[in-house]
N, C-alpha and C positions, 0 to 999 in steps of 0.2 A: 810400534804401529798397532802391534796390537791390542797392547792396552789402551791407545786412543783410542778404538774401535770400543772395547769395553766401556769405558769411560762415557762414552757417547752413547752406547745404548743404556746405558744405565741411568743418565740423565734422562734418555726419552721414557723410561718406565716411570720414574719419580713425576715427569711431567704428565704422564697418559691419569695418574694415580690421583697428581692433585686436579685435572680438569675434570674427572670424570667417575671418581671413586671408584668402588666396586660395582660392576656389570653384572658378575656372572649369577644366572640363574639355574637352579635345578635343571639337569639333562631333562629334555624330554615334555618342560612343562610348557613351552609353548603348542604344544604338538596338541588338538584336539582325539577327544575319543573316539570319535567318527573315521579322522584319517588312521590311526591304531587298527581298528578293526577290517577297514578296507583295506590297511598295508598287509596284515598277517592274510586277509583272506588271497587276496592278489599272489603273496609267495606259494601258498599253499594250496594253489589250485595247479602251479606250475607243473608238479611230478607227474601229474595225468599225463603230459604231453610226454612225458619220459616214458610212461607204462605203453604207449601209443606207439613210439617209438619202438620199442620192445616189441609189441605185436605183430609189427610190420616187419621186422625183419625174422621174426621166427615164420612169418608164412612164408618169405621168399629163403629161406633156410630148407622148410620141406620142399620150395618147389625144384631148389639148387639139387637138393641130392635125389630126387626123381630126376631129372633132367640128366645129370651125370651118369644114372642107373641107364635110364635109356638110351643115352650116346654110346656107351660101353656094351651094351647088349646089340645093337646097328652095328656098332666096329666091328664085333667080334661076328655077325650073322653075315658083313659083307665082304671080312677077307675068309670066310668058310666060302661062300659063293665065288668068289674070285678063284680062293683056288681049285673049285669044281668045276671051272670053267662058266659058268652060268651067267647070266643078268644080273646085275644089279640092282635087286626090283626093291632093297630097301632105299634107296638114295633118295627117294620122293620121301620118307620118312625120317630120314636123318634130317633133311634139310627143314620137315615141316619142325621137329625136337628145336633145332636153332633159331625157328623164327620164334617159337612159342617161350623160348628163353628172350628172345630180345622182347617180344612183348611181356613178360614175368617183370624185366631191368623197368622196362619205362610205366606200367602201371603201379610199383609200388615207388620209383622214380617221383609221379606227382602228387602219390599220398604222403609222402615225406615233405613236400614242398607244401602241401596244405597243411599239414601238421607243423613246418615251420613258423606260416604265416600266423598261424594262432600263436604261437610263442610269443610273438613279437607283438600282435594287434591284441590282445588282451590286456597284458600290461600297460601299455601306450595309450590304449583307451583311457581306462582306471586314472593315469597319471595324468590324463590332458584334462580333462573331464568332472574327473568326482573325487580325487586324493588332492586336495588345498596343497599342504608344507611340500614343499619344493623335495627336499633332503627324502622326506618319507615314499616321495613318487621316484625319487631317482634309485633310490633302493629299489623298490619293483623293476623298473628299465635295465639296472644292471643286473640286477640277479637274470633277467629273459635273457640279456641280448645275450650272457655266458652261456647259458642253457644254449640257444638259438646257434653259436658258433660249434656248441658239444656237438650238437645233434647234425649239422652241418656236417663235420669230421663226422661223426659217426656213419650216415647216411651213404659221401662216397668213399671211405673205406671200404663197408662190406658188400657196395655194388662192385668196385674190383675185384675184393676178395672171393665173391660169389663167379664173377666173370673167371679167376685164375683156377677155379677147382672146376667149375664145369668141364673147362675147357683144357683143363691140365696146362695153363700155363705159366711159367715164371713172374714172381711179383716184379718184379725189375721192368716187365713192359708198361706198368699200371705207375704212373706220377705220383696217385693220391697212396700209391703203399711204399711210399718212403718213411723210412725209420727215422724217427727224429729223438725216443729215449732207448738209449742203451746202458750197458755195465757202466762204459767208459765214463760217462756223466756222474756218474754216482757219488761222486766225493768231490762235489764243484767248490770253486772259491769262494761262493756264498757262504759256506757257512763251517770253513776245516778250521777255522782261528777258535771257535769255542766247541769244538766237539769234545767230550767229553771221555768217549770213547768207542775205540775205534768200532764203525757200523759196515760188515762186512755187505758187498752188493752183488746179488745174484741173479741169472738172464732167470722171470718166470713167464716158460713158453706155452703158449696155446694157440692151435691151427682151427684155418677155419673146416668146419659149422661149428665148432665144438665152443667158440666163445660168446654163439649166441646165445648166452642164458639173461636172467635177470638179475646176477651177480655179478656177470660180467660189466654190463651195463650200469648197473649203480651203482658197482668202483669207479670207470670213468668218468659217469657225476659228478664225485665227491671228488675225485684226484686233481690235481692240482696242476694239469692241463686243459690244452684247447685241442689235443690233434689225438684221436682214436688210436689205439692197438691192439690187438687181438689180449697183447699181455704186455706189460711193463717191469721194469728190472725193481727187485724186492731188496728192500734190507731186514737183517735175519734178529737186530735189536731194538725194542723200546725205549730210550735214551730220556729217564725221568726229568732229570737235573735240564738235557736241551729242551725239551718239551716244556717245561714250566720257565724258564726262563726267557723262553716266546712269549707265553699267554702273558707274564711280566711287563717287556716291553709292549705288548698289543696295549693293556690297560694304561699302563704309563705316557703310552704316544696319543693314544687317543684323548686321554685327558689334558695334554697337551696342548693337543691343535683344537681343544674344545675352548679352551684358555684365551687363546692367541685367538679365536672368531669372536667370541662373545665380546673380550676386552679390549682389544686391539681393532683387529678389521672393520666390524659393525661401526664403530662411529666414525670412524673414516669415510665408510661407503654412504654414511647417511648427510653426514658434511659435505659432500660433493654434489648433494641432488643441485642442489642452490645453483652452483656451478654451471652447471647443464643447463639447468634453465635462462641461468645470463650471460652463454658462451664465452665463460672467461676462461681461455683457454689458458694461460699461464697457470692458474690457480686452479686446471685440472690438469695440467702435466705436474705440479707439485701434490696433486694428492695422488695419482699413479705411483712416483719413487716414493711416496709417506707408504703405500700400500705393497708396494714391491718387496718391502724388509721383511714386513708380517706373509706375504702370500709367499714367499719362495721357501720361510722356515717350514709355514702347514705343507708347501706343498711336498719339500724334502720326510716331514715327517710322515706325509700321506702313502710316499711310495715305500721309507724303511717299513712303515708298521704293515702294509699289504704285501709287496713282494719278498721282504726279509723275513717278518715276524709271521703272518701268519700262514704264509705258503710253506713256509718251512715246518710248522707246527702242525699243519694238516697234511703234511707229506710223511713228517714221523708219526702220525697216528697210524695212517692208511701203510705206512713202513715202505712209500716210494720212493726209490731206488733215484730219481733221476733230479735233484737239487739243482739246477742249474736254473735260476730263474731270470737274471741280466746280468750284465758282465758292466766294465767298469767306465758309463754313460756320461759320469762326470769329465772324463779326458779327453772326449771327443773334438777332435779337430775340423768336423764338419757336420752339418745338420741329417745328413744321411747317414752317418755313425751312428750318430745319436738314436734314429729311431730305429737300426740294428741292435742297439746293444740295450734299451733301458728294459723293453717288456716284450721277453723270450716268449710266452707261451703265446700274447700275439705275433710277433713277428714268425715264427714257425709256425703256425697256421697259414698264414697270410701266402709264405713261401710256397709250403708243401700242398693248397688246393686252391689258389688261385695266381702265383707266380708262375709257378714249375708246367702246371698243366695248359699256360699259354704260351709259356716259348715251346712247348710241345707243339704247338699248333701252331708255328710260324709267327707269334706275335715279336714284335721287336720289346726289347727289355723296359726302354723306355715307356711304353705305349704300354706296357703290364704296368711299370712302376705307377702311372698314372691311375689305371683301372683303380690299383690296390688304395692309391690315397682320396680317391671319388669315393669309396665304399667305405673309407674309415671314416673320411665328414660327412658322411648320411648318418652314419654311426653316431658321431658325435652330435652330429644336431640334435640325433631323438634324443640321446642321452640329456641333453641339457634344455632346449628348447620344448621337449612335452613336459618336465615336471614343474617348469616355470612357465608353463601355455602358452610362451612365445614363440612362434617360430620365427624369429627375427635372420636368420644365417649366418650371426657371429662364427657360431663353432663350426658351421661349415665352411667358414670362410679361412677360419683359425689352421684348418686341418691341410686344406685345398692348397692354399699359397703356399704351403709348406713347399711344394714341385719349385717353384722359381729360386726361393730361399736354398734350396739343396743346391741349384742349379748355379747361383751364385756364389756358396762358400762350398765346393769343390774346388775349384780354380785354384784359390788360396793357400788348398795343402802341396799342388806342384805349386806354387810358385813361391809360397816360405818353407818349404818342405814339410815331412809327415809330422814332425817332433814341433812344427810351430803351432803356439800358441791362440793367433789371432784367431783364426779358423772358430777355437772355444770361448772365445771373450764374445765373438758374432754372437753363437747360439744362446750362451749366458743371457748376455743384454735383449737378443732380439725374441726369447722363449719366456725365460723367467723373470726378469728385471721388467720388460715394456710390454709383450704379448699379454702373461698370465695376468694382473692387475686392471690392465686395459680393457678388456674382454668383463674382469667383475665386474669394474664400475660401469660399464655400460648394458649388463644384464639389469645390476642391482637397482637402475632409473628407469630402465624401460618397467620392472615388477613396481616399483616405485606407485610411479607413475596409473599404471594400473592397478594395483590393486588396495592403495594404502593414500591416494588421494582423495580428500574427503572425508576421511575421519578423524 
């Protein structure tokens, strides 16, 4: 069988070769100068919101440890009065210390939120607007929206963490100071089969105020999560041989799926417009499966070469301790596995400040889980719909339905049990076979359409 399978692809490359010779063009050379220079200026305006960031919590930093200074100084002025028997004539002052603390939380509370919204509305601007190549605006969008999630985590972390030192109390009452990297992590299944050797992993601890610096902060930049910590567990080696043999497969995968778009997908999607336009629908469910073989290889190599290769490579730079970036997404028996287990640094985000902190508050699981997949197709829309100027709601739609699809292959693990199969042939066919194909060719006609009609 499996050499049929060979055999057969191998005939469809001799065929792609004689219909269509050689495709591939220099990286980069469709790309005008104009979007070059607007994509570099766009990334590189980003860090201000980061230095912005930084400012704002070092002012609510001085105002945390005055606030503390003078709760402390009241404590100790109203049990000296208590036991002198006396009034308690500080208590109109303790009480004013505590409001001026909740107003300290909520005024830098919505200069984080206007500092967010420029995260997001600058890039997205740039992309909808004045960056053409689609690829070069979605680069701006996602470099923001990762910033935009960092800064998120960072923002209510150190409102708790500022709430548990005023106030001396336990992080365990605060949802958003759940630990999500530790020791334990530190030598995940991602990546023990080629270590090289052994990278010992140690807790490195810092309490608050002391990790508002701007070192602090642009470690978590650069590190290879979505969820803030005061400090993250370190490893104590450089591992040259793992280190380059990431950057290795990075160059190799990318050249890859740069292969397989040029040569392969491109005139598939461009053969289909025809299609659309004379609703021949047979003859566009057959260029979906012609696109499903090419889109499922890019898309398999999309996520080795980003979550394996280079998360890993910028975790041994920065010597982070906690590798664990998805666990094993291929086995999934139901589509709700699925988006546990492919992409860790979002799904423990997702968890630890907007799951956890609604069933806090009475929300039923359900009615969270929905919040959280509302918020990841807004997500995806700007992701895909501003660099391609359409707002059309594929990807929101793509993201959205996901809720019934879970809701439907659940059933299926009680009723063929956990170890069945079918549960993962649904998600295969219904994600990467007919979803991820479906969704190009009908971007790639609507851009079509607009912007390549008439020339």
């Amino acid at each position: 069988m499996v050499l049929l399978l060979f055999g057969n692809n191998i005939r469809l490359i001799i065929e792609n070769y004689l219909k269509y010779g050689i495709l591939i063009s220099f990286p980069g050379s469709k790309v005008s100068k104009q979007d070059w220079i607007l994509t570099a200026l766009t990334h590189a305006l980003l860090p201000i919101n980061l230095f912005v960031a930084y400012k704002l919590e070092e002012w609510a930093k001085k105002r945390a440890v005055g606030a503390r200074k003078h709760r402390s100084e009241d404590a100790t002025h109203s049990g000296t009065a208590v036991a002198a028997g006396s009034d308690n004539k500080k208590q109109g002052k303790v009480l004013s210390v505590d409001e001026q603390v909740a107003a300290d939380q909520k005024t830098v509370g919505w200069l984080h939120v206007l500092n967010l919204f420029s995260i997001i509305a600058w890039p997205s601007f740039m992309s909808y607007y004045v960056i053409y190549h689609p690829f070069m605006a979605m680069s701006c969008l996602l470099n923001s929206c990762i910033l935009f999630l960092k800064m998120t985590s960072l923002a209510l972390v150190n409102r708790d963490l500022r709430a548990a030192y005023i106030f001396d109390q336990p992080a365990e009452k605060f949802p958003h100071l759940a630990k999500v990297h530790d020791s334990t992590n530190g030598s995940s299944e991602n990546n023990n089969a080629d270590q090289d050797k052994k990278s010992d992993v140690f807790t490195y601890d810092i309490q608050y105020p002391d990790n508002v610096t701007i070192k602090n902060i642009g470690y978590f930049w650069l590190a290879p999560t979505l969820c803030y910590q005061p400090s993250y567990p370190r490893t104590t080696v450089f591992r040259k041989s793992f280190f380059f043999k990431r950057l290795l497969e990075i160059v190799t995968s990318l050249g890859m799926m740069y292969f397989l778009i040029e040569q392969y997908a491109t005139p598939t999607l461009q053969n289909s417009v025809r299609f659309f336009d004379q609703l021949a629908l047979g003859a566009l469910l057959e260029r979906t499966l012609k696109l499903s073989t090419t889109s499922v290889i890019i898309w398999l190599l999309m996520f080795y070469t980003f979550f394996h290769s280079t998360l890993n490579a910028l975790a041994e730079v920065l010597y982070f301790g906690d590798r664990c970036f998805y666990r094993a997404w291929w086995n999934a028996t139901n589509l709700g596995s699925y988006w546990r287990l492919w992409n860790l640094p979002v799904y423990t985000f997702f968890k630890r400040h907007v799951y956890l902190p609604l069933l806090a508050k009475g929300v039923r699981p359900m009615w969270a889980s929905v919040i959280i997949f509302t918020i990841s197709a807004i997500l995806h829309e700007v992701l895909i719909g501003f660099p391609t100027h359409m707002i059309l709601g594929y990807a929101f739609a793509g993201m959205f339905f996901q809720i019934p699809l879970i809701a439907m292959t659940q059933p299926l693990e009680k009723w063929r049990g956990a170890g069945s199969g079918l549960g993962n042939m649904i998600f295969w066919v219904s994600f990467t076979i007919v979803g991820q194909p479906a969704c190009a060719l009908l971007y790639y006609y609507h851009w079509t359409k607009k912007h390549m009609d008439g020339q």
